[in-house]
Backbone atoms as SQL, in Angstrom:
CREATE TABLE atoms (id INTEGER PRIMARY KEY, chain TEXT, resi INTEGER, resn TEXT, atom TEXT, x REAL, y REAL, z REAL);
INSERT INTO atoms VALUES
  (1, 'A', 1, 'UNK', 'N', 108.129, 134.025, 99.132),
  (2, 'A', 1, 'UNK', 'CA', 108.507, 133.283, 97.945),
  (3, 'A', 1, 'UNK', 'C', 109.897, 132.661, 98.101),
  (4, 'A', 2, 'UNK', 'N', 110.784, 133.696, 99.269),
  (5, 'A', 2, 'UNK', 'CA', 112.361, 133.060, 99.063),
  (6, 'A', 2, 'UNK', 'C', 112.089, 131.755, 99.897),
  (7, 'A', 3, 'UNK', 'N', 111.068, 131.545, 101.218),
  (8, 'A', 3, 'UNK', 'CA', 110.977, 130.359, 101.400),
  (9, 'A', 3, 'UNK', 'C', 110.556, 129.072, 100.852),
  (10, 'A', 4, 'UNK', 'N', 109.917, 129.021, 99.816),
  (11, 'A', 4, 'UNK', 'CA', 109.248, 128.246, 99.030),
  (12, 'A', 4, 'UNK', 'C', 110.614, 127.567, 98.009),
  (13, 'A', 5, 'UNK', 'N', 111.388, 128.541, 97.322),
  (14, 'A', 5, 'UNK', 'CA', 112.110, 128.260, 96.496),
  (15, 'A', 5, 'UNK', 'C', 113.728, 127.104, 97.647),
  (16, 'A', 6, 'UNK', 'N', 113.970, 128.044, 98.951),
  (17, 'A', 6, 'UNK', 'CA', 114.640, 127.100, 99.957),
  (18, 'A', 6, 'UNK', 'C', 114.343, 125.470, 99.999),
  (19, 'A', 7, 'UNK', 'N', 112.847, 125.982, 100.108),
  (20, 'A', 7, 'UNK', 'CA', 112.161, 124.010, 100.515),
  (21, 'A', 7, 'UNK', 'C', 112.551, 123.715, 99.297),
  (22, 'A', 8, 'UNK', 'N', 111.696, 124.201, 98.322),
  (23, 'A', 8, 'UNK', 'CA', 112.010, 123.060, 96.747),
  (24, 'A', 8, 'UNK', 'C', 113.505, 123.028, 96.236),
  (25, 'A', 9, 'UNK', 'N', 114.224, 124.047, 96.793),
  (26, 'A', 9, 'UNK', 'CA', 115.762, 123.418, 96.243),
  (27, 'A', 9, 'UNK', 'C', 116.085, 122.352, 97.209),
  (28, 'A', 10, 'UNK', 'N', 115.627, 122.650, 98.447),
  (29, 'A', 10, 'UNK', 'CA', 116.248, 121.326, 99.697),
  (30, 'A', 10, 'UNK', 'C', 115.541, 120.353, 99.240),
  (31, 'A', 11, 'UNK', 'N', 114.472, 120.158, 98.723),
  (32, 'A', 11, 'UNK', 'CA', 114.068, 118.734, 98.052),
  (33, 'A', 11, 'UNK', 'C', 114.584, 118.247, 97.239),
  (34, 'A', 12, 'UNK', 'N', 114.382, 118.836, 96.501),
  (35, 'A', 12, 'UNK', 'CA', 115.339, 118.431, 94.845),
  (36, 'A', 12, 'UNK', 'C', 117.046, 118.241, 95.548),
  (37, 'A', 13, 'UNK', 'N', 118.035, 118.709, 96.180),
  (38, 'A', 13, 'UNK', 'CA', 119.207, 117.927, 96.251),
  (39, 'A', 13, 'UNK', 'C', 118.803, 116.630, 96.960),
  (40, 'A', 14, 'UNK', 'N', 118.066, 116.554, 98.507),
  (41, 'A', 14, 'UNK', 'CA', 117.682, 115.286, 98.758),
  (42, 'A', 14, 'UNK', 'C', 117.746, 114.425, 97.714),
  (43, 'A', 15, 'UNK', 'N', 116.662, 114.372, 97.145),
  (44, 'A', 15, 'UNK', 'CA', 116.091, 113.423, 95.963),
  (45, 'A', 15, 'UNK', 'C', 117.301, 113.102, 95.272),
  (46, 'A', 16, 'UNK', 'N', 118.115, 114.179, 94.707),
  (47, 'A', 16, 'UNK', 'CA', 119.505, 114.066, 93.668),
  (48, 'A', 16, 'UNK', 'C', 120.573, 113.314, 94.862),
  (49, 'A', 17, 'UNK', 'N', 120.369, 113.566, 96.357),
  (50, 'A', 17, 'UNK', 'CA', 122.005, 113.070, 96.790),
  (51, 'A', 17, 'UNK', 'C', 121.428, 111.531, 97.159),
  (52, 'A', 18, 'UNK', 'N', 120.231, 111.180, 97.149),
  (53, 'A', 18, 'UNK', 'CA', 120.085, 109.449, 97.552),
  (54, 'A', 18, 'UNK', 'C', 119.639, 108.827, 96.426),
  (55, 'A', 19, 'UNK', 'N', 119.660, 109.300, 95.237),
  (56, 'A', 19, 'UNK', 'CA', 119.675, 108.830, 94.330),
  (57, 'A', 19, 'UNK', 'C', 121.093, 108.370, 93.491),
  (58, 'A', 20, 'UNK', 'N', 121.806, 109.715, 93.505),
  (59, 'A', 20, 'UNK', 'CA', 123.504, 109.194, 93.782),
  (60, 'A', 20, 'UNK', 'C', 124.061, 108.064, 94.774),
  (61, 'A', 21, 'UNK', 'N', 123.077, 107.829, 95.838),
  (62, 'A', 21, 'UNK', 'CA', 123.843, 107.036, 96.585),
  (63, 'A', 21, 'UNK', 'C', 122.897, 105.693, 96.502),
  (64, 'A', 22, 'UNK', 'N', 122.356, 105.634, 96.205),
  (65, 'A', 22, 'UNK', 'CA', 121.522, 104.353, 95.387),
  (66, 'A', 22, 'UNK', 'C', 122.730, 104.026, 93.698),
  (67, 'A', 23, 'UNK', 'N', 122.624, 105.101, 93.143),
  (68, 'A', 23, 'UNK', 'CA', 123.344, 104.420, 92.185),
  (69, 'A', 23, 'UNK', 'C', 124.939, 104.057, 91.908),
  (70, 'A', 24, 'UNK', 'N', 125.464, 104.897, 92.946),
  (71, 'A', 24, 'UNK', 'CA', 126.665, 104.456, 93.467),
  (72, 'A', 24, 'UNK', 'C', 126.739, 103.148, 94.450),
  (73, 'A', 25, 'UNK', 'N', 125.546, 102.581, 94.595),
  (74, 'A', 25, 'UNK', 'CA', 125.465, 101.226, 95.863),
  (75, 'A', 25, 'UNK', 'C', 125.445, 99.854, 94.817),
  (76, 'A', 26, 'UNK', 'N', 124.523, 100.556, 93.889),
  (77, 'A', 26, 'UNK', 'CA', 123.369, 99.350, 93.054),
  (78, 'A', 26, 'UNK', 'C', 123.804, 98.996, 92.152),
  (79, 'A', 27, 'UNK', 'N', 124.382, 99.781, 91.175),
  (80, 'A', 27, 'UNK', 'CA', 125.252, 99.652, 89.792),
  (81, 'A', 27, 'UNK', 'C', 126.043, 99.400, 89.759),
  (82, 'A', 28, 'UNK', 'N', 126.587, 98.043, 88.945),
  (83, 'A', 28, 'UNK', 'CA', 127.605, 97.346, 89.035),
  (84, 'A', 28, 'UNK', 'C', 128.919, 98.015, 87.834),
  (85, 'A', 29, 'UNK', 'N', 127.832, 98.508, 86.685),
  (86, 'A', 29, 'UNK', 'CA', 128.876, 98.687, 85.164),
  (87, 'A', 29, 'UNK', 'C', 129.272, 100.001, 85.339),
  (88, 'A', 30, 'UNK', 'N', 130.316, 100.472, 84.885),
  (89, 'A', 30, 'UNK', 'CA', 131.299, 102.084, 84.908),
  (90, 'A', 30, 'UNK', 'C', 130.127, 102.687, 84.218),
  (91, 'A', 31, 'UNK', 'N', 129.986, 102.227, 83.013),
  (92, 'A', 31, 'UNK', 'CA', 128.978, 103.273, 82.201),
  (93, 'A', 31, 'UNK', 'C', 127.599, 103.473, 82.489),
  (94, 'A', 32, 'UNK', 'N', 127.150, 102.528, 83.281),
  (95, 'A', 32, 'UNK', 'CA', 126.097, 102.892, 83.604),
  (96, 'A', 32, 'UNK', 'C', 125.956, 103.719, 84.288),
  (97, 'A', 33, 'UNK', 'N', 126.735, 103.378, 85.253),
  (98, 'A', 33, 'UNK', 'CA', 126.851, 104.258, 86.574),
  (99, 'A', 33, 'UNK', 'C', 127.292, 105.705, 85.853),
  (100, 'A', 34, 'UNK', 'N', 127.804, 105.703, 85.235),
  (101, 'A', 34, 'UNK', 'CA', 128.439, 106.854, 84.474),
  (102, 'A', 34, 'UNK', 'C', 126.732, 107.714, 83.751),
  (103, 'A', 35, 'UNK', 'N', 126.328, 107.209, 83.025),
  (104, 'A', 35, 'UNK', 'CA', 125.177, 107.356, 82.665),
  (105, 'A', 35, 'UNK', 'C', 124.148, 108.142, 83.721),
  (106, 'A', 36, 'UNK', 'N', 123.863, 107.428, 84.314),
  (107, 'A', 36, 'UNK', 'CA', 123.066, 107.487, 85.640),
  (108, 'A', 36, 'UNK', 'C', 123.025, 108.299, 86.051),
  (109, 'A', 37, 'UNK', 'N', 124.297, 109.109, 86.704),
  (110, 'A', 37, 'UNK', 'CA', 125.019, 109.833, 87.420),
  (111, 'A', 37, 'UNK', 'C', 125.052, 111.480, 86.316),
  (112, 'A', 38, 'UNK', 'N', 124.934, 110.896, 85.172),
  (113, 'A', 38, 'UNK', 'CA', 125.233, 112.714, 83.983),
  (114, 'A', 38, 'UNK', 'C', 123.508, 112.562, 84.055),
  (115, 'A', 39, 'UNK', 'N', 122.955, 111.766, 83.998),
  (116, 'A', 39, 'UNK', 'CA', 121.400, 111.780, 84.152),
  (117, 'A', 39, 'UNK', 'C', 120.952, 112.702, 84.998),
  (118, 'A', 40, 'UNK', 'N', 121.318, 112.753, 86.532),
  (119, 'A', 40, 'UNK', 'CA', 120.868, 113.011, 87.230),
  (120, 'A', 40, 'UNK', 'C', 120.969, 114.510, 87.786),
  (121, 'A', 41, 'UNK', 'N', 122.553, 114.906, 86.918),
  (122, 'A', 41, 'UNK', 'CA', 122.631, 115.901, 86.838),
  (123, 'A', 41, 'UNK', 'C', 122.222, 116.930, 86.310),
  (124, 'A', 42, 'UNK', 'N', 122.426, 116.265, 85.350),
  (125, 'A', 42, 'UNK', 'CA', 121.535, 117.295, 83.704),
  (126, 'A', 42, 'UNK', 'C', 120.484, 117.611, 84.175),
  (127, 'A', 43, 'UNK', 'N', 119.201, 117.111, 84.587),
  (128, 'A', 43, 'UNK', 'CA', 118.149, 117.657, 84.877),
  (129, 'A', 43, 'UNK', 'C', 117.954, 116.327, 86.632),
  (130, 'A', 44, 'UNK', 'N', 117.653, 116.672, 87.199),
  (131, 'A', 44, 'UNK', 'CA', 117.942, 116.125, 88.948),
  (132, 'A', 44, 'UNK', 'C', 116.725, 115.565, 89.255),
  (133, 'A', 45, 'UNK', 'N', 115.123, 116.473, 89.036),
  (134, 'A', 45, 'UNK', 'CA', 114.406, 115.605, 90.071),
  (135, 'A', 45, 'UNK', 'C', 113.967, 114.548, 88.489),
  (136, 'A', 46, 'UNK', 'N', 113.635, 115.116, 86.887),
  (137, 'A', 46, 'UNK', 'CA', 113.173, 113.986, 86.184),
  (138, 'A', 46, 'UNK', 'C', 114.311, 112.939, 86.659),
  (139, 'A', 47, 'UNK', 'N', 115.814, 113.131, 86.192),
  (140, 'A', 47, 'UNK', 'CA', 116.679, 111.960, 86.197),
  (141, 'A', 47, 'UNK', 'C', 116.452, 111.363, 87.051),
  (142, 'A', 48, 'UNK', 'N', 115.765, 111.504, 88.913),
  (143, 'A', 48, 'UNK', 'CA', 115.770, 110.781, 89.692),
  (144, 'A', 48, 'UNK', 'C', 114.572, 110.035, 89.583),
  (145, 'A', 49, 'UNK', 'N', 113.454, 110.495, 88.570),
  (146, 'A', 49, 'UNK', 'CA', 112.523, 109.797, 88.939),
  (147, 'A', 49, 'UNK', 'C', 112.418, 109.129, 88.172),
  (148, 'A', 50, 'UNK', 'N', 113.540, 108.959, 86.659),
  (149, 'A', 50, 'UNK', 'CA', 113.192, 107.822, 85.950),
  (150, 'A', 50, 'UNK', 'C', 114.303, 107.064, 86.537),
  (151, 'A', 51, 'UNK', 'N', 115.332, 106.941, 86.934),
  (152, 'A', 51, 'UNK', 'CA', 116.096, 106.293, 87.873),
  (153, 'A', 51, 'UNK', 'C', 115.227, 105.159, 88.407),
  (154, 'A', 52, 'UNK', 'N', 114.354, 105.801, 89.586),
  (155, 'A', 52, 'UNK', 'CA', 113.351, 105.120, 90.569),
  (156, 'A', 52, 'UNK', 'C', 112.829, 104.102, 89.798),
  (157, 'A', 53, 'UNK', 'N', 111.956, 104.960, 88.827),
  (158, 'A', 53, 'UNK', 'CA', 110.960, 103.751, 88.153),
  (159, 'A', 53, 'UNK', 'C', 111.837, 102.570, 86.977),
  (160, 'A', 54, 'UNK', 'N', 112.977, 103.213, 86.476),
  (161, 'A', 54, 'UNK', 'CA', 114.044, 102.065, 85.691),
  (162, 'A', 54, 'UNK', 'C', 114.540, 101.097, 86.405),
  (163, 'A', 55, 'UNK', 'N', 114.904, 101.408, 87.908),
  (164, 'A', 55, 'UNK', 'CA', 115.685, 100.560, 88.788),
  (165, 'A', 55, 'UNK', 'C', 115.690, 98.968, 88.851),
  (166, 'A', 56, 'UNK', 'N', 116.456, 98.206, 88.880),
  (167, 'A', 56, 'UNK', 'CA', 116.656, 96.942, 88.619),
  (168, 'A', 56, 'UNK', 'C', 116.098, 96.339, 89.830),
  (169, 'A', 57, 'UNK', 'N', 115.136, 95.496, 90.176),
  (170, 'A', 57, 'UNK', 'CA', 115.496, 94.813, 91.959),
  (171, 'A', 57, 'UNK', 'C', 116.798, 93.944, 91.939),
  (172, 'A', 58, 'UNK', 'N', 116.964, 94.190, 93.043),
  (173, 'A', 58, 'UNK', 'CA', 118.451, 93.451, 93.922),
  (174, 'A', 58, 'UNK', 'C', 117.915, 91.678, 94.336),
  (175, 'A', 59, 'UNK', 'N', 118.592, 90.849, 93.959),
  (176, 'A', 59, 'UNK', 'CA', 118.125, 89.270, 94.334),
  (177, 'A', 59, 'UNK', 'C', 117.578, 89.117, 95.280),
  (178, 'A', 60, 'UNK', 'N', 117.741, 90.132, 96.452),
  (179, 'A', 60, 'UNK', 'CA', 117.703, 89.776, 98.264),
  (180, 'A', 60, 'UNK', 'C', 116.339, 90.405, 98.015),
  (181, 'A', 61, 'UNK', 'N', 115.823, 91.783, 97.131),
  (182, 'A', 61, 'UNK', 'CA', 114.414, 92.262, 96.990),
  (183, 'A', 61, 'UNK', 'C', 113.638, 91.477, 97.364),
  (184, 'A', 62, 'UNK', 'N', 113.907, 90.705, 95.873),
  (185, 'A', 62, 'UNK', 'CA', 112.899, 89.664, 94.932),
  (186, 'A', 62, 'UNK', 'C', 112.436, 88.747, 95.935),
  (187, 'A', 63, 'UNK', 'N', 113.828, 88.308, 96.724),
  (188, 'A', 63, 'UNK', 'CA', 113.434, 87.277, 97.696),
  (189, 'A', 63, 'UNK', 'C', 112.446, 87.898, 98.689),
  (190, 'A', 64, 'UNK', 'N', 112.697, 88.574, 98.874),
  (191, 'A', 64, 'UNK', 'CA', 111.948, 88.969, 100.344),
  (192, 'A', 64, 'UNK', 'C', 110.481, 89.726, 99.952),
  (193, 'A', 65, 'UNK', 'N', 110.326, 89.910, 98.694),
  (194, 'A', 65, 'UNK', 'CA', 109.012, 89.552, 98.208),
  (195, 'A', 65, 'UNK', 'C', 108.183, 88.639, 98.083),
  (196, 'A', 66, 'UNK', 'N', 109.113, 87.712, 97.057),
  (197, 'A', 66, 'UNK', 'CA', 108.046, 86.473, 97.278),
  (198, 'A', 66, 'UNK', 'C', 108.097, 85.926, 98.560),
  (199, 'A', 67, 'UNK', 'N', 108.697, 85.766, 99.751),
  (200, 'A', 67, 'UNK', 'CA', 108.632, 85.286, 100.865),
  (201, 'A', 67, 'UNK', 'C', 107.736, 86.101, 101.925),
  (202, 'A', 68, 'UNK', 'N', 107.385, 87.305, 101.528),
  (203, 'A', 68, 'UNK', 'CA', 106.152, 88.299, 101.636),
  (204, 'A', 68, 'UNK', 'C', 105.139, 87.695, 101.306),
  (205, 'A', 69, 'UNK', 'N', 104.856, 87.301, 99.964),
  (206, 'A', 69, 'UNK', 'CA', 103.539, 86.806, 99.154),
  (207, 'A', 69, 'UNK', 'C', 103.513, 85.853, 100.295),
  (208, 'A', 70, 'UNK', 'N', 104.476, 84.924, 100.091),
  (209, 'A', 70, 'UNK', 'CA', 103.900, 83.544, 100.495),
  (210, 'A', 70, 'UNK', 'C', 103.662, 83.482, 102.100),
  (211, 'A', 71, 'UNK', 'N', 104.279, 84.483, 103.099),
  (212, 'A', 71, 'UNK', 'CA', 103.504, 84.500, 104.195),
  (213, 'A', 71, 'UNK', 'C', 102.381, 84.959, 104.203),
  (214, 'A', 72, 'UNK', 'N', 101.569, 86.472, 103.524),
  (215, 'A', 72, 'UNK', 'CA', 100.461, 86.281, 103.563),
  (216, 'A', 72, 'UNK', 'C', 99.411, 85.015, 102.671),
  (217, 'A', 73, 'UNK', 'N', 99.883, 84.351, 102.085),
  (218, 'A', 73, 'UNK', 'CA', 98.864, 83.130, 101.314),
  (219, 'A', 73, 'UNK', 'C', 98.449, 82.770, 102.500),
  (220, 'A', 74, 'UNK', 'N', 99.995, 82.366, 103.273),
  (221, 'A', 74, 'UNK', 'CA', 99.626, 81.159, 104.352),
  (222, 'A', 74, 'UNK', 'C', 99.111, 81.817, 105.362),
  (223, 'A', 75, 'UNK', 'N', 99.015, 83.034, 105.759),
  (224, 'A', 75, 'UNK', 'CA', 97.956, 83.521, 106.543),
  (225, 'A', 75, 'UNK', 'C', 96.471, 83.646, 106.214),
  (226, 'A', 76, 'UNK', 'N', 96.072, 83.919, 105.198),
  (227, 'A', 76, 'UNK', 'CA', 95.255, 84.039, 104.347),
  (228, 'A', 76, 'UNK', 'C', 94.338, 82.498, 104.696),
  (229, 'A', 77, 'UNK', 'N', 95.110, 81.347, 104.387),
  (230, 'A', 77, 'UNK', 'CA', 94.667, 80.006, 104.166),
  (231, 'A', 77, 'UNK', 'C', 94.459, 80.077, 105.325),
  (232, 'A', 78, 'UNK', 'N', 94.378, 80.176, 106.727),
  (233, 'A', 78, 'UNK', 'CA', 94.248, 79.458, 107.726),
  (234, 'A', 78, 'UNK', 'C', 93.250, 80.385, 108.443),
  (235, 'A', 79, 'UNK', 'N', 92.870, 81.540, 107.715),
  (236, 'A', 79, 'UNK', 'CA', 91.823, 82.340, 108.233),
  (237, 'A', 79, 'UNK', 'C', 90.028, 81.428, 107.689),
  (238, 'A', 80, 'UNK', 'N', 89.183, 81.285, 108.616),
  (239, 'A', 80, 'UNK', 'CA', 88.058, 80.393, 108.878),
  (240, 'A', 80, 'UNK', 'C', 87.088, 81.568, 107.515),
  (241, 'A', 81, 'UNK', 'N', 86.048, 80.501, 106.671),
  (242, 'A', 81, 'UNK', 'CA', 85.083, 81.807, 105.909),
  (243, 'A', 81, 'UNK', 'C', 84.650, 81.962, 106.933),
  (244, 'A', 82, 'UNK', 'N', 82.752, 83.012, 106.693),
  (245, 'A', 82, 'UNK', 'CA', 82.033, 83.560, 106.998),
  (246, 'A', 82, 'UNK', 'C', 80.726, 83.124, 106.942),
  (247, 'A', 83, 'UNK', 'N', 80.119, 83.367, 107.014),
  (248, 'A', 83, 'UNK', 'CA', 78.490, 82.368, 106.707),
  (249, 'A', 83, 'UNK', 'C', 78.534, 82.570, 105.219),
  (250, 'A', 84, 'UNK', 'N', 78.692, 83.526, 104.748),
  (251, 'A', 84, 'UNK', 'CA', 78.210, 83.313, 102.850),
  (252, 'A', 84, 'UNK', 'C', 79.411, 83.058, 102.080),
  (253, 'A', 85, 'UNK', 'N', 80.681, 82.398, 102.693),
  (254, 'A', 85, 'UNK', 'CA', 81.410, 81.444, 102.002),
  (255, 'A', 85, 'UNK', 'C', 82.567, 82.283, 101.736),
  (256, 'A', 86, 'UNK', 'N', 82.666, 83.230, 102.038),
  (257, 'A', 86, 'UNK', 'CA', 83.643, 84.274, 101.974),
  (258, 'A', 86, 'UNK', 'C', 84.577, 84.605, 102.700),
  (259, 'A', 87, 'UNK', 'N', 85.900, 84.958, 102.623),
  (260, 'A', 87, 'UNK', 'CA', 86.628, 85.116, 103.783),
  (261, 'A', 87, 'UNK', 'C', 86.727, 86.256, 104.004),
  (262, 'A', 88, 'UNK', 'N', 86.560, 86.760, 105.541),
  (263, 'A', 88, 'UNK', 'CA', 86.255, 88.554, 105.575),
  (264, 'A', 88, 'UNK', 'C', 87.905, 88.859, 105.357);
């Protein structure tokens, strides 16, 4: 059992110390960051995981998403159908 409780505390700081260092990278405002940061403490793996799913994308993301999409379109488009009109 004492090993079990080792792993799940070594997870849970993981999770809590790159989540600190995500929101010490990403967050621009004192209070947020301030926020964020008593969040994560107070309770570590919820605060990190609404962290994750609240998280803002970064401009360079966004970009390199849609520039994702739009290389697969254009791969997509230049792939030949199939006999029943479909593209495999």
């Amino acid at each position: 059992m004492t090993v079990l409780w080792i792993v799940l505390i070594s997870v849970q700081l993981v999770v809590a110390i790159g989540t600190l260092v995500d929101v010490f990278r990403r967050v621009d405002s004192g209070w947020a960051m301030l926020g964020w940061s008593l969040l994560v403490f107070a309770v570590p793996l919820l605060g990190a995981v609404i962290y994750w799913l609240r998280r803002p994308s970064s401009p360079e993301e966004v970009e390199q998403a849609y520039l994702a999409e739009a290389d697969r379109r254009h791969a997509r488009a230049s792939q030949p159908f199939d006999s029943t009109g479909l593209r495999p």
